[in-house]
MARKOL-86535 format. One record per residue (C-alpha): residue number from 1; residue in one letter; x, y, z negated. Coordinates in steps of 0.05 Angstrom, whole numbers, plus 5000, padded with zeros to 4 digits. Each point is the difference from the previous one (the first is absolute). Example, Ala and Ser with C-alpha at 12.3 -4.5 7.8 and 13.67 -1.06 7.14 Angstrom:
// MARKOL-86535
> 1 A 5246 4910 4844 .
> 2 S 5027 5069 5013 .
***
This chain:
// MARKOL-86535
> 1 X 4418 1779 5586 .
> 2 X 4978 5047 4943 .
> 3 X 4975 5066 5044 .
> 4 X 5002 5044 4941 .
> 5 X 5065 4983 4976 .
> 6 X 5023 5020 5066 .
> 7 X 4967 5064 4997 .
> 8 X 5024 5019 4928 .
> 9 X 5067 4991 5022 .
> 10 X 5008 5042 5059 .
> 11 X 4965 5056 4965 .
> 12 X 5054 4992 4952 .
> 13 X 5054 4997 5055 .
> 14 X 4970 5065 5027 .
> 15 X 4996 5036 4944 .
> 16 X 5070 4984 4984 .
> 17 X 5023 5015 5068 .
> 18 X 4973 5070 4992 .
> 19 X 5023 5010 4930 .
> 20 X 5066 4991 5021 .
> 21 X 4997 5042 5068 .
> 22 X 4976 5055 4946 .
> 23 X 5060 4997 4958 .
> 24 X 5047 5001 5050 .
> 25 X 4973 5052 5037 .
> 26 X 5000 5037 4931 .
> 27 X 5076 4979 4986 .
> 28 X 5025 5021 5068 .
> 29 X 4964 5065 4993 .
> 30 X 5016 5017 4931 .
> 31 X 5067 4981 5003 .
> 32 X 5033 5033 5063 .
> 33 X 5070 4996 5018 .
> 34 X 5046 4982 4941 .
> 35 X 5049 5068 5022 .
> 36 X 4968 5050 5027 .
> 37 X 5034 5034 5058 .
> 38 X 5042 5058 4986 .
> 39 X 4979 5058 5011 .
> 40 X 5030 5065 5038 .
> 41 X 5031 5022 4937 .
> 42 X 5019 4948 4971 .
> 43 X 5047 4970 5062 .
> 44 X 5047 5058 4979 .
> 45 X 4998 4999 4924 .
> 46 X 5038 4945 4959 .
> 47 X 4952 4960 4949 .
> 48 X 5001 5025 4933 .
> 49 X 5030 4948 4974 .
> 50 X 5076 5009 5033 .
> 51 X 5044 5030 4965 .
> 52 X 5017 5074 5005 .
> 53 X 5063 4981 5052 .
> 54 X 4977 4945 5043 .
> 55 X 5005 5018 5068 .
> 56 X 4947 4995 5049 .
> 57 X 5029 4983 5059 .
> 58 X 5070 4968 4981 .
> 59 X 5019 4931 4984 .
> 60 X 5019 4987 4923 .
> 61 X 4988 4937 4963 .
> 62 X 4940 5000 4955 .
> 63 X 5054 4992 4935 .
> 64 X 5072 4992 4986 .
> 65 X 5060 5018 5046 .
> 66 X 5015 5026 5067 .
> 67 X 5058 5011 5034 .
> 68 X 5031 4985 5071 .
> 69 X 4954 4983 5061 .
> 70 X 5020 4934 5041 .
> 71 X 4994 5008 5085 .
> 72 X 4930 4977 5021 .
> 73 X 4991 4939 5048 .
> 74 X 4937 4989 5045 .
> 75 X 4961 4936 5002 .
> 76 X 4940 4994 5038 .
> 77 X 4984 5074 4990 .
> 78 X 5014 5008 4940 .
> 79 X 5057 5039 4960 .
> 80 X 5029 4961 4944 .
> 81 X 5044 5049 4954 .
> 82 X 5047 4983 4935 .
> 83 X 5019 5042 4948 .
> 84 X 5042 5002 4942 .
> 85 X 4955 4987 4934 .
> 86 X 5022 4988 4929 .
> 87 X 4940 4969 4958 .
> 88 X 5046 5009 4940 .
> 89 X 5007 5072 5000 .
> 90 X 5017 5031 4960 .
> 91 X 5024 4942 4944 .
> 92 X 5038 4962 5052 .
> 93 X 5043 5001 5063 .
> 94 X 4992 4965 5064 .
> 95 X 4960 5014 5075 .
> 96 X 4965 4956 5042 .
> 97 X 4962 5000 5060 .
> 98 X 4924 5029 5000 .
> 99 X 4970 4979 5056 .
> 100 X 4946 5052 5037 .
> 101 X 4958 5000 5069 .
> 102 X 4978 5044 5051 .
> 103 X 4974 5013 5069 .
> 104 X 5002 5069 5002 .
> 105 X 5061 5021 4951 .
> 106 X 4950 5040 4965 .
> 107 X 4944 4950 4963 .
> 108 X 5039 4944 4954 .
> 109 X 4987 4945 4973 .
> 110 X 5035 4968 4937 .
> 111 X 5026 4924 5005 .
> 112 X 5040 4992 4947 .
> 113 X 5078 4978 4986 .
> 114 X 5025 4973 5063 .
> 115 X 5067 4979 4969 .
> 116 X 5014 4989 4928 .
> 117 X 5058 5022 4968 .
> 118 X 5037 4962 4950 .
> 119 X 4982 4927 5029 .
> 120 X 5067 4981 5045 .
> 121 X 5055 5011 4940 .
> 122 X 5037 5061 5044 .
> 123 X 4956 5055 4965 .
> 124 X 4947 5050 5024 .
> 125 X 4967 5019 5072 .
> 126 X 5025 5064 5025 .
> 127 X 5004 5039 5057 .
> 128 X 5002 4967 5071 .
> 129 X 4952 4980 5062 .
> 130 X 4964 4956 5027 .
> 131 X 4998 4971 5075 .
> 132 X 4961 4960 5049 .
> 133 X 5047 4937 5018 .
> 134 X 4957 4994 5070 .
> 135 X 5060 4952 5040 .
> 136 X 5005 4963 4940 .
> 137 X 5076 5018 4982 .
> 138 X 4996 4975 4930 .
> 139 X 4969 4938 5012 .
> 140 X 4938 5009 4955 .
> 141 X 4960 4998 5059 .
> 142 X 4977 5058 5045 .
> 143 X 4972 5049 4972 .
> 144 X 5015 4985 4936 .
> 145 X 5009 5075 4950 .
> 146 X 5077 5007 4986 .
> 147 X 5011 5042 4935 .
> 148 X 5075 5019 4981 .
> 149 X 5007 5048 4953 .
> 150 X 5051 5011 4933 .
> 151 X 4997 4964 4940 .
> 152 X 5034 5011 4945 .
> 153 X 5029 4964 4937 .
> 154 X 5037 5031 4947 .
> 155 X 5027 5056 5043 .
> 156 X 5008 4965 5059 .
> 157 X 4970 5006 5059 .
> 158 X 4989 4956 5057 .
> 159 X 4958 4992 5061 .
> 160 X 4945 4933 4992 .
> 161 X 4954 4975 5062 .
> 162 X 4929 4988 4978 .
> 163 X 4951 4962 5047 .
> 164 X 4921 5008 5010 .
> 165 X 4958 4961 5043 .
> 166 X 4932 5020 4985 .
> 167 X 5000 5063 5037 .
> 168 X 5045 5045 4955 .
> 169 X 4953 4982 4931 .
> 170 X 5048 4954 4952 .
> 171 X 5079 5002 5016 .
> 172 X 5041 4947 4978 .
> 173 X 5083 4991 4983 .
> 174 X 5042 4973 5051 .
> 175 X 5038 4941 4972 .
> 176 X 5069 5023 5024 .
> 177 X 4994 5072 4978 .
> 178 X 5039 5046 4988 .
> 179 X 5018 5004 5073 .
> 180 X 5037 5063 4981 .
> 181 X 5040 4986 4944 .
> 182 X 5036 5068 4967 .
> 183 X 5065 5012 5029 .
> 184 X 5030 5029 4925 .
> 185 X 4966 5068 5004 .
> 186 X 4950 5041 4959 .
> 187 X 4951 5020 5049 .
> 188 X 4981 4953 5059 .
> 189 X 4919 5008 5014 .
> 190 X 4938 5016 5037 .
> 191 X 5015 4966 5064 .
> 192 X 4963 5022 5051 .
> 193 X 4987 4960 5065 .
> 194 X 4977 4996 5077 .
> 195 X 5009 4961 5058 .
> 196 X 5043 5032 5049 .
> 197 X 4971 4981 5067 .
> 198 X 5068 5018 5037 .
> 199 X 5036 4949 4969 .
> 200 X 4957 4942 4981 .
> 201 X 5008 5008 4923 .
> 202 X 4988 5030 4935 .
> 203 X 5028 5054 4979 .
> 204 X 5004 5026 4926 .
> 205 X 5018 5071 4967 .
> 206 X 5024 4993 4930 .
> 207 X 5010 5050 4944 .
> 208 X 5070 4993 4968 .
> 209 X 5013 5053 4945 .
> 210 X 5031 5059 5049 .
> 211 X 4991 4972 5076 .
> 212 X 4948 4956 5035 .
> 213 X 5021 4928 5016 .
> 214 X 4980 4968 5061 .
> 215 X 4990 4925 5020 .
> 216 X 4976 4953 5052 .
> 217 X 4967 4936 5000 .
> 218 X 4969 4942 5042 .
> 219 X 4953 4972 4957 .
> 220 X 4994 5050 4942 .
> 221 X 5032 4951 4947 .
> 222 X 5080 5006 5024 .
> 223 X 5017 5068 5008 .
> 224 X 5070 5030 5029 .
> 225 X 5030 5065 4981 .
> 226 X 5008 5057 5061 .
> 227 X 5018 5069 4972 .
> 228 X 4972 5053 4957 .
> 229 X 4986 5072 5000 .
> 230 X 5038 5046 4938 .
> 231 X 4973 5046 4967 .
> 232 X 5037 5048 4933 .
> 233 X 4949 5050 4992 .
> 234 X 4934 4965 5001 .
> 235 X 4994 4972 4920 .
> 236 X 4990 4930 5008 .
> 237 X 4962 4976 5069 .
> 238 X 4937 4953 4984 .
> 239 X 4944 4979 5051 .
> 240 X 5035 5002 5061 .
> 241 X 4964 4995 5069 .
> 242 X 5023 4992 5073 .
> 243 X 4959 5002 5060 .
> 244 X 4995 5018 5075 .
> 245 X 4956 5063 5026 .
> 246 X 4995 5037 5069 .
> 247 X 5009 5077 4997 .
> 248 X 4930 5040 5023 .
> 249 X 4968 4930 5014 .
> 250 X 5051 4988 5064 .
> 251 X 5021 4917 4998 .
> 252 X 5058 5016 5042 .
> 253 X 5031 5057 4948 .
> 254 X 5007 4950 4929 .
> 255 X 5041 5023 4940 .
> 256 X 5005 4948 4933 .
> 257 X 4978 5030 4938 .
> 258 X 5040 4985 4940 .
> 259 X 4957 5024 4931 .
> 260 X 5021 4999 4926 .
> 261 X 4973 5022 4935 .
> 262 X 5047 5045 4965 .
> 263 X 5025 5052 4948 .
> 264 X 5005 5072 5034 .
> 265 X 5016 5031 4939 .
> 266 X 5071 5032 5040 .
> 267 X 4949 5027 5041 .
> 268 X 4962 5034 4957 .
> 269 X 4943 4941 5004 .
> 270 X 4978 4942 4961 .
> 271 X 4991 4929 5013 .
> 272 X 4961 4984 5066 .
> 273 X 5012 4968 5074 .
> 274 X 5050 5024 5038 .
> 275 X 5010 4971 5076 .
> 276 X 5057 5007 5069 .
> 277 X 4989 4988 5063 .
> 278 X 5052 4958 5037 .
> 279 X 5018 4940 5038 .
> 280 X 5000 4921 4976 .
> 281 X 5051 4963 5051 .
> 282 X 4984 4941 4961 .
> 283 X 5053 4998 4955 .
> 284 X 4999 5076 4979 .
> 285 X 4958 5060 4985 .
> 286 X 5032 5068 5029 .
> 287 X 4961 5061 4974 .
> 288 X 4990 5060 5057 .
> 289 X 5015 5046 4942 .
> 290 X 5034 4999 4935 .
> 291 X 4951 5034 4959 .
> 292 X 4934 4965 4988 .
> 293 X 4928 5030 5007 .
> 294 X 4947 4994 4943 .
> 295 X 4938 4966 5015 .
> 296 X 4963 5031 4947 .
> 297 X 5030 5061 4967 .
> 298 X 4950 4993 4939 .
> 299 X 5020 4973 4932 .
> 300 X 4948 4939 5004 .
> 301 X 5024 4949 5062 .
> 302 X 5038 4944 4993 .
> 303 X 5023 4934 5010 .
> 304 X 4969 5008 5065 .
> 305 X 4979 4944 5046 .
> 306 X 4979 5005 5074 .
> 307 X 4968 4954 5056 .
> 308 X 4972 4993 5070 .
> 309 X 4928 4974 5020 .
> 310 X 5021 4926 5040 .
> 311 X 4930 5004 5031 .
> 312 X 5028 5056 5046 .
> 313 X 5034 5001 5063 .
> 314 X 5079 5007 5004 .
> 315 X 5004 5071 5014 .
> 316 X 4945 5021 4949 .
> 317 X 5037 4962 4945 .
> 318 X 5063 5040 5014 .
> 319 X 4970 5065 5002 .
> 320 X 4958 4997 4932 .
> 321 X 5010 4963 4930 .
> 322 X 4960 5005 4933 .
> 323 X 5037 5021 4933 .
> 324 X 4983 4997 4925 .
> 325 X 5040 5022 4943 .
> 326 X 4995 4997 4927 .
> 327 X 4965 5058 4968 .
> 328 X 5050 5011 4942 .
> 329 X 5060 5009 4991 .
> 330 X 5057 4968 4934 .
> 331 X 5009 5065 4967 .
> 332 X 4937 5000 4981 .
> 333 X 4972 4939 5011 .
> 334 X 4980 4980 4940 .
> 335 X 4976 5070 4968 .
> 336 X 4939 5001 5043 .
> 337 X 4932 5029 4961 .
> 338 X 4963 4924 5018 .
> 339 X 4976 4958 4956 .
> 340 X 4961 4945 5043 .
> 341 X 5056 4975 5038 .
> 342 X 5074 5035 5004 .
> 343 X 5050 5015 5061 .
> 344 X 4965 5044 5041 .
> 345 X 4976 4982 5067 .
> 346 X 5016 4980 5077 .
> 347 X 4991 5051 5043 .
> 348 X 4954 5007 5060 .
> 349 X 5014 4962 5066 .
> 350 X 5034 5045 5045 .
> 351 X 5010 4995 5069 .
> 352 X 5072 5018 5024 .
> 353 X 5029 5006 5067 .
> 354 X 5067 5026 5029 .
> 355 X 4993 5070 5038 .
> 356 X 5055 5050 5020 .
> 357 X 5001 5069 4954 .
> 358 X 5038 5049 5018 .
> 359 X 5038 4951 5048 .
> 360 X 5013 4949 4954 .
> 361 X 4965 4935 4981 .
> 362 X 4961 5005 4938 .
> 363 X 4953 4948 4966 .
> 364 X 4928 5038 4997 .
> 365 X 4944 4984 4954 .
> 366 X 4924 4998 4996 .
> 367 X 4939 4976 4957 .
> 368 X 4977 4933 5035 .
> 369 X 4937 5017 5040 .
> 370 X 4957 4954 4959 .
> 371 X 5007 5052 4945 .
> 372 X 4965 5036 5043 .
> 373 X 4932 4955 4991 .
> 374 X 5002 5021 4926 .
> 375 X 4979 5070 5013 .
> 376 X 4935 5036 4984 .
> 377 X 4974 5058 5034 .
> 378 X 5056 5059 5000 .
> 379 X 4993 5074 4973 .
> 380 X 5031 5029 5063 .
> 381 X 5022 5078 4997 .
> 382 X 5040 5036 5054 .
> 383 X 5040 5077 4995 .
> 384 X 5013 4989 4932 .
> 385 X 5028 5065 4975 .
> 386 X 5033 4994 4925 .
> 387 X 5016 5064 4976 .
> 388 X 5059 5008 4961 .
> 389 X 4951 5043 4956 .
> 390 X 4943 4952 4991 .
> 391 X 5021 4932 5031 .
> 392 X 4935 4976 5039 .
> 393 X 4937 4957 4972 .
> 394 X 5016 4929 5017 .
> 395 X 4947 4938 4998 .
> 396 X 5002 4947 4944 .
> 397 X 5021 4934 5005 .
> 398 X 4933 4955 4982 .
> 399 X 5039 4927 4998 .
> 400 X 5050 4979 4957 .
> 401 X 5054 4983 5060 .
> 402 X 4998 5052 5057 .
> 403 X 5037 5029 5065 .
> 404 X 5017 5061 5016 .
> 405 X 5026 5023 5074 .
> 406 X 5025 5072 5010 .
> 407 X 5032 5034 5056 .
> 408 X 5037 5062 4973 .
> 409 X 5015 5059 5041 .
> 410 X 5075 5011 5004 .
> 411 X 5002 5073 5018 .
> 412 X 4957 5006 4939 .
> 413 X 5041 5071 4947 .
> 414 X 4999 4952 4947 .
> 415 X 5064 4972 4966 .
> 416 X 4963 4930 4974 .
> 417 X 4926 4970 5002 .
> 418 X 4995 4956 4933 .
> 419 X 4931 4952 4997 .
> 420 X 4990 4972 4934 .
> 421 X 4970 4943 4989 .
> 422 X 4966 4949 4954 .
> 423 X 4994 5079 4962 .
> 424 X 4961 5004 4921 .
> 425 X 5010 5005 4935 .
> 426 X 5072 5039 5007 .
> 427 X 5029 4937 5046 .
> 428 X 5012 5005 5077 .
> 429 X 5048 4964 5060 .
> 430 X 5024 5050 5040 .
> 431 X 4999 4992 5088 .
> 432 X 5035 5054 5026 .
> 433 X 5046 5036 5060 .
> 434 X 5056 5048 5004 .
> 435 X 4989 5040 5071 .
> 436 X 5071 5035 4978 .
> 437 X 5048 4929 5003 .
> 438 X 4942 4961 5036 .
> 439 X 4994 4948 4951 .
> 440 X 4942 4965 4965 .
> 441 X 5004 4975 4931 .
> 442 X 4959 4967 4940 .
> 443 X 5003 5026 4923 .
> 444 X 4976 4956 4950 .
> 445 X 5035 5043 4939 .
> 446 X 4921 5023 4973 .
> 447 X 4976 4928 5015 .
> 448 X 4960 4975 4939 .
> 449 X 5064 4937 4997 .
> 450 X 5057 5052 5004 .
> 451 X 5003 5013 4924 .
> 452 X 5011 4928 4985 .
> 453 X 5056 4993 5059 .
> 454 X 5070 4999 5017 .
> 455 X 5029 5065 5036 .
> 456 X 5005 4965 5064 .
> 457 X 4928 4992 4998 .
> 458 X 4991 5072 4996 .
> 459 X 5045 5024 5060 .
> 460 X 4970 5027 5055 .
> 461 X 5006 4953 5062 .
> 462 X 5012 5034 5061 .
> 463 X 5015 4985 5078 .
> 464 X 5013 5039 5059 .
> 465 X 4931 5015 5038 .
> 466 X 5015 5046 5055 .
> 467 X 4938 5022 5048 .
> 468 X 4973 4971 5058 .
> 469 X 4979 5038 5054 .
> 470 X 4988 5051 4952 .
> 471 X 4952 4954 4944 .
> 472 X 5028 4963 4941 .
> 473 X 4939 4938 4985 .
> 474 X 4996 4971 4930 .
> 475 X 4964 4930 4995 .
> 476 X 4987 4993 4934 .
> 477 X 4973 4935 4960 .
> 478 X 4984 5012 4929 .
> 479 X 4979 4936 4953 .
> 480 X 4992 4999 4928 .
> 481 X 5071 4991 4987 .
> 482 X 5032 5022 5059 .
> 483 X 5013 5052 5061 .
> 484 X 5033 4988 5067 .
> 485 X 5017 5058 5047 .
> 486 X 5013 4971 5069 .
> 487 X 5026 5080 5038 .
> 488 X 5004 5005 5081 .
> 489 X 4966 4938 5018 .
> 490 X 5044 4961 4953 .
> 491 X 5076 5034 5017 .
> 492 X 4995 5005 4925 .
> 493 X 4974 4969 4936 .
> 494 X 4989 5002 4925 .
> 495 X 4973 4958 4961 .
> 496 X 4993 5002 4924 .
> 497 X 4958 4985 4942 .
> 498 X 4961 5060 4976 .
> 499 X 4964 4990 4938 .
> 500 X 4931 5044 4993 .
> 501 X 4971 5011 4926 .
> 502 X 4930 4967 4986 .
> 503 X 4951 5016 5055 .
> 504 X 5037 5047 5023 .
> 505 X 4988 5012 5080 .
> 506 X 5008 5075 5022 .
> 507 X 5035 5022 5066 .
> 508 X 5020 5070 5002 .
> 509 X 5058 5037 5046 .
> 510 X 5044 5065 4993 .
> 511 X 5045 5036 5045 .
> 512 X 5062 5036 4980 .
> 513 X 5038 5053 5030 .
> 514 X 4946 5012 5047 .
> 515 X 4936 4964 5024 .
> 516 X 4990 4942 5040 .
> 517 X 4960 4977 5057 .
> 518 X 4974 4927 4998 .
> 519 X 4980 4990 5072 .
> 520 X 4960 4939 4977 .
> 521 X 4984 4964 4935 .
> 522 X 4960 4939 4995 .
> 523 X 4983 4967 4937 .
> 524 X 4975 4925 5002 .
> 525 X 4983 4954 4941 .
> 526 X 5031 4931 5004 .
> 527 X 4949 4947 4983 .
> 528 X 5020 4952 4937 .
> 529 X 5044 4936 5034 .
> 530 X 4994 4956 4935 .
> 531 X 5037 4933 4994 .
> 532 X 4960 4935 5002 .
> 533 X 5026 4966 4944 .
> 534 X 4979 4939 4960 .
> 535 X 4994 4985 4916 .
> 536 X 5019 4924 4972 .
> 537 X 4931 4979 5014 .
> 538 X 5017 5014 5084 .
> 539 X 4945 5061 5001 .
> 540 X 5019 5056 5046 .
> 541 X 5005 5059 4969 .
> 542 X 5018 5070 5040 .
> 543 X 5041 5050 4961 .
***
């Protein structure tokens, strides 16, 4: 054995060990992480590179069309919601299903087209919803995601049954569809569907032109004709809904909810949801009262969709449901001052339950509370005087989406409070009350959009507010593109796009007839919620 051979080559090994452990060290150093944490500020401010509309804290697709949400299912914790999309936009027609995930109806995640339109010869992928087959009824094995929804082809529509096995990802055609084949009519869609406990099937609304068809089924592919529900001075019904719900949270004292979206223009409204309360005997709905109730007054809510949590108990599942709308609304729709992606936005998950107002049942609703974990620290205030001389010095919002929560005096000498927001360069949404008829309201006529809109978008949208225990509360969430007034715990909402001019942020208030007396104000910024999303290459990307 050659000793110094030996020698020279550990002393070679040794130095190269330690040339490496160098560089390393140097690289690990030098580098640090490849995205720095955000900071403080930057949580609350969207990246420079989003466009001047993209909300911060609603769910949009990162290009293309939007329109009508799909009912969420849950699968092993996590929230797997459809919408309406239209890659084509705006050279050619047809929706499909975008497919989206969450476990806190707040933070989303893009997957991608679900179902493709255009692949089964009977058209397009429109509006429907999705189940949970867990006894197996349809015989694609337990658990197995049922999708019916419309398709149509050349003007007609009919209802198709679309299978996925892999957890709600990929859908694919039944063989045998349609299983709804059109009866000779022009509009026969958006079927909406549950299992009804009670009687050991499914049950489905469906929206027929003026009335709301309803139909039972054993295994979700024959389906038998009950009754429907008539309505002459609606418009045309779409994205019906029908569902169970205990009044103040008491299991023993149930009432069905039928909702609809519809045209309340001989009511002095616009398009938006409208819903009864009644009784399902299963074969027929029977409203309590003729006249329906609004469950957003604003111009921006509709084709609303609505759904319980299956990991609660009985009772808590009839006492409380989620519900998501679109953010836009037709007459309009396709006006809208964005350039990225086009037809406007879903609406924050709200959290509704049935409570008796003024002695009769009313659906309620609320921000979810995991909005609540997007807050920042709060500019609180209390004894807020405006003077109808001067108004009062309010803070400024620092974040692009914010929420404001005010509890207005009622005994205040003013006539109306107005709050403007997203306020600059000559462009402002206006928040507002009437003490006089007790109603709250939203302007949008000075918005930096309302030059380029329709009339309807410039109408004032109003609903009755009256006090509570002597306090009318406003909980409001502003976004980019967007501000929804929830009045009273929720008695009341309106929600509608408001359109701010570029970098345009200011808050400001005035009192008229009088001054007012804010008992409390609390200003909060909302921290950026941006969708994971991924390029062709499969890179996330958050925006």
């Amino acid at each position: 054995m050659n000793c110094n051979l030996i020698s020279k080559r550990a002393s070679v090994c040794a130095l190269a060990a330690l040339l490496i452990t160098v560089t390393v060290a140097m690289l690990v150093f030098a580098s640090g992480p490849a995205t720095p944490p955000p900071t403080e500020s930057s949580r609350f401010t969207r990246p420079a590179d989003w466009s001047l509309h993209r909300p911060a804290v609603h769910l949009t697709p990162a290009k293309h069309w939007i329109n009508d949400p799909q009912r969420p299912i849950l699968i092993d914790g996590v929230w797997h919601f459809y919408y309406l999309y239209n890659a084509d936009y705006p050279k050619g027609n047809g929706t499909e299903w975008y497919h989206a995930t969450s476990t806190d109806l707040v933070h989303w995640q893009d997957h991608g087209v679900a179902i493709d339109k255009y692949k089964n010869g009977l058209g397009d992928i429109e509006t429907g919803s999705a189940v949970i087959d867990t006894k197996n009824t349809a015989g694609f094995g337990a658990g197995a995601v049922i999708a019916i929804m419309t398709q149509q082809h050349e003007g007609v529509q009919r209802q198709s049954l679309f299978v996925s096995t892999d957890g709600g990802y990929r859908f694919k055609a039944y063989d045998g569809n349609p299983v709804m084949d059109n009866p000779g009519v022009d509009d026969w869609r958006d079927p909406k569907i549950i299992w009804d406990d009670a009687r050991n099937e499914w049950l489905m609304a469906l929206a027929e032109g003026h009335k709301i068809g309803f139909y039972t089924s054993p295994d979700l592919k024959r389906w038998t004709y009950r009754s429907d529900f008539k309505r002459d001075d609606l418009g045309l019904l779409e994205c019906p809904d029908l569902f169970r719900m205990s009044v103040d949270g008491d299991p023993a004292n149930t009432r069905w909810v039928l909702v609809t979206g519809a045209n309340g223009a001989d009511m002095g409204m616009t398009t938006g949801t409208v819903y009864w309360t009644g009784n399902w005997d299963g074969e027929r709905f029977t409203a309590d009262r003729d006249k329906p109730r609004w469950l957003d007054s604003g111009a921006d809510f509709y084709a609303t969709v609505t759904w319980d949590d299956p990991r609660q108990g009985a009772a808590e599942r009839l006492a409380s449901r989620y519900a998501i709308g679109w953010l836009n609304n037709w007459a309009y729709a396709t006006k809208l001052p964005t350039d990225d992606w086009h037809g406007g936005a879903d609406s924050i998950v709200r959290r509704i339950k049935l409570r008796s107002v003024d002695g009769e049942p009313m659906l309620v609703s609320q921000p979810i509370d995991a909005l609540d974990k997007l807050e920042g620290g709060a500019e609180v205030r209390s004894k807020v005087r405006v003077t109808k001389a001067s108004g009062a010095k309010l803070p400024q919002p620092k974040s692009d989406a914010y929420r404001l929560r005010v509890q207005l005096d009622a005994a205040s000498s003013a006539d109306e409070v107005r709050f403007r927001i997203k306020e600059g360069g000559g462009h402002f949404t206006t928040v507002g009350y009437d003490f006089v008829h007790g109603i709250a309201f939203v302007a949008r006529d000075a918005d930096a959009a309302a030059g380029r809109m329709p009339e309807v978008y410039r109408k004032v949208r109003t609903v009755p507010a009256p006090a509570r225990n002597g306090v009318v509360t406003l909980d409001v969430i502003v976004d980019a593109a967007s501000v929804e007034v929830f009045v009273n715990d929720g008695e009341a909402v309106l929600s509608n796009l408001a359109f701010g001019a570029p970098g345009a942020n200011g808050l400001s208030v005035e009192s008229l007839g009088g001054d007012t007396e804010l008992r409390s104000f609390r200003l909060a910024p909302l921290a950026i919620a941006p969708i994971e999303r991924h390029d062709g290459a499969g890179t996330p990307r958050r925006r």
